[in-house]
matplotlib code that plots the C-alpha trace (Angstrom):
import matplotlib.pyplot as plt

x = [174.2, 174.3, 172.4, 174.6, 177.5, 176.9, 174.3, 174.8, 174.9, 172.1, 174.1, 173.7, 170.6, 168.4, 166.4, 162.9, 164.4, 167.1, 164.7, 161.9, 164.5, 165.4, 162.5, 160.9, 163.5, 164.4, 161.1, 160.3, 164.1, 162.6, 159.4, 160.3, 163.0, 160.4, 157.6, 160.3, 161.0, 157.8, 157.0, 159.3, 158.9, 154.8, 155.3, 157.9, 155.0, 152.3, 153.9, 154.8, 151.5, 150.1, 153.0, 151.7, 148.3, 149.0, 150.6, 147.6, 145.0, 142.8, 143.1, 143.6, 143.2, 146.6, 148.0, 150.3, 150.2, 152.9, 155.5, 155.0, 157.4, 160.8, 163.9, 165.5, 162.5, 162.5, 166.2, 165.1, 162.4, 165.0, 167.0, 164.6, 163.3, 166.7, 167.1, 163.9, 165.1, 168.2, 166.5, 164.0, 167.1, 168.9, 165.3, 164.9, 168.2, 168.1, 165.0, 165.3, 168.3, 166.6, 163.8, 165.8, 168.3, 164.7, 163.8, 167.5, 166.8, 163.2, 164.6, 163.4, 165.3, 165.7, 163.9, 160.5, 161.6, 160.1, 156.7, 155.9, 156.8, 155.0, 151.8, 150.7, 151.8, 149.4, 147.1, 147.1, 146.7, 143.6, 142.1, 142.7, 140.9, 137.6, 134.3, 133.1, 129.6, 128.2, 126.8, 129.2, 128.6, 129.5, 126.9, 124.8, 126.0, 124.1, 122.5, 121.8, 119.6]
y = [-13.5, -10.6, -8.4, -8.2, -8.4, -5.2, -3.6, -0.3, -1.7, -1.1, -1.7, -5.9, -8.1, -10.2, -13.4, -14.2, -16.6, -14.9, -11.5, -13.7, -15.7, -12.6, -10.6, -13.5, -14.5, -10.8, -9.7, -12.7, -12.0, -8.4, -9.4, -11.6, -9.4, -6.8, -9.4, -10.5, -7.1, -6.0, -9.4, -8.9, -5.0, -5.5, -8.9, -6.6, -3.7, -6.2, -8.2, -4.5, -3.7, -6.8, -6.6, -2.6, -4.1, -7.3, -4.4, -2.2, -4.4, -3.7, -0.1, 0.8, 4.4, 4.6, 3.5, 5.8, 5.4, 8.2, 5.7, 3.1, 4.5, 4.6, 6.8, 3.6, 1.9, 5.7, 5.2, 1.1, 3.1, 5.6, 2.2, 0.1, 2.6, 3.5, 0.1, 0.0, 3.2, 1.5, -1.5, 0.4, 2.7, -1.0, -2.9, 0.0, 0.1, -3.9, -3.6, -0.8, -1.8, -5.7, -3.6, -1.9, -5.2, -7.1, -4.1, -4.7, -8.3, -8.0, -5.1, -2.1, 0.8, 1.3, 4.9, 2.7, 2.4, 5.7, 4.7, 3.4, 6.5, 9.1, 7.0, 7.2, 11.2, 12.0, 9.4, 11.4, 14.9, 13.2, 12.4, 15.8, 17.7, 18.8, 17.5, 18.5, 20.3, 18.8, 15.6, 12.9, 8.6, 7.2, 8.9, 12.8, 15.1, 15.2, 19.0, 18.8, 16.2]
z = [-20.6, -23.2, -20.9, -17.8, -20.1, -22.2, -20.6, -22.4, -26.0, -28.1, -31.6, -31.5, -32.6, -30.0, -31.4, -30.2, -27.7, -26.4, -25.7, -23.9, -22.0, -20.8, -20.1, -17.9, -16.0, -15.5, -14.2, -12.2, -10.4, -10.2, -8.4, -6.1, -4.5, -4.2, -3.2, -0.3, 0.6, 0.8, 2.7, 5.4, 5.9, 5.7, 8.1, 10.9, 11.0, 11.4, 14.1, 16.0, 16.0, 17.6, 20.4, 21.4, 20.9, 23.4, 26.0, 25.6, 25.8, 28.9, 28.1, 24.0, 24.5, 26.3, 23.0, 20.6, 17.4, 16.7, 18.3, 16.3, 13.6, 15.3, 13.7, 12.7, 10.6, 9.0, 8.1, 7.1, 4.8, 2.9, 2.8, 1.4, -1.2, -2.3, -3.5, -5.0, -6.9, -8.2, -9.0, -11.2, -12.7, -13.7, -15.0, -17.1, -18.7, -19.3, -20.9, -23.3, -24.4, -24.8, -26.6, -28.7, -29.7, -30.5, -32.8, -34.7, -35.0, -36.7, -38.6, -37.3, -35.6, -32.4, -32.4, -32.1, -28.1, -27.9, -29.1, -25.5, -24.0, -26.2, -26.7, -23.1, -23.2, -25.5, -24.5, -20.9, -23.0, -24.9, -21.3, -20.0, -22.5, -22.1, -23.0, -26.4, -26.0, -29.3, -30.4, -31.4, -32.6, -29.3, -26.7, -26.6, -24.3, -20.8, -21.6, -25.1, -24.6]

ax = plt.figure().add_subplot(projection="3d")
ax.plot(x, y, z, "-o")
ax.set_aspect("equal")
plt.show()
């Protein structure tokens, strides 16, 4: 597949079928390795929990909590979100680079990529601002009216 093969080369063209191919099949590889990662690390807690539970039973205030986490599910933790962080750092090189190969093949650059990251920027900004103190077309201001 082009992807895996040049993963670094945004000068080539992508058609329609080629780009959706990949996008699909991408993300649903992506999330079912983290729905079966979460799965098992969510399932392993779970079933720790019941077993103090089941030894605690008659008397729940002799239960820890603190010692449920053990130094080695810590280090399974670091572990498990390391890969996370690679597979994040390799989905997002696949897909701007199959964003920006689409954007060759429909004939626009490649600079358009940046679109999706500015937009919610200043999106964000706009949401941050303040309220005006003034009446506007969508509603009045609470102590104007």
């Amino acid at each position: 597949m082009l992807h895996y093969q040049n993963i670094t080369l945004g000068q080539a063209r992508e058609t329609r079928t080629q780009f959706w191919l990949f996008f699909l099949c991408h993300k649903v590889l992506i999330m079912g390795a983290i729905s079966l990662l979460y799965g098992a690390f969510l399932f392993y807690h779970i079933w720790q929990v019941v077993e103090v539970y089941q030894q605690h039973l008659n008397n729940l205030e002799q239960i820890e909590f603190t010692s449920l986490i053990t130094p080695g599910q810590i280090i399974f933790i670091v572990l498990v979100s390391l890969f996370y962080f690679f597979l994040w750092l390799v989905n997002l090189c696949l897909s701007i680079t199959a964003y920006i190969r689409r954007l060759h093949d429909a004939g626009f650059s490649g600079w358009w990529v940046l679109l999706g990251i500015i937009a919610p920027l200043v999106l964000l900004i706009f949401l941050v601002l303040p309220s005006k103190k003034e009446y506007n077309a969508y509603y009045t201001y609470p102590e104007l009216s």
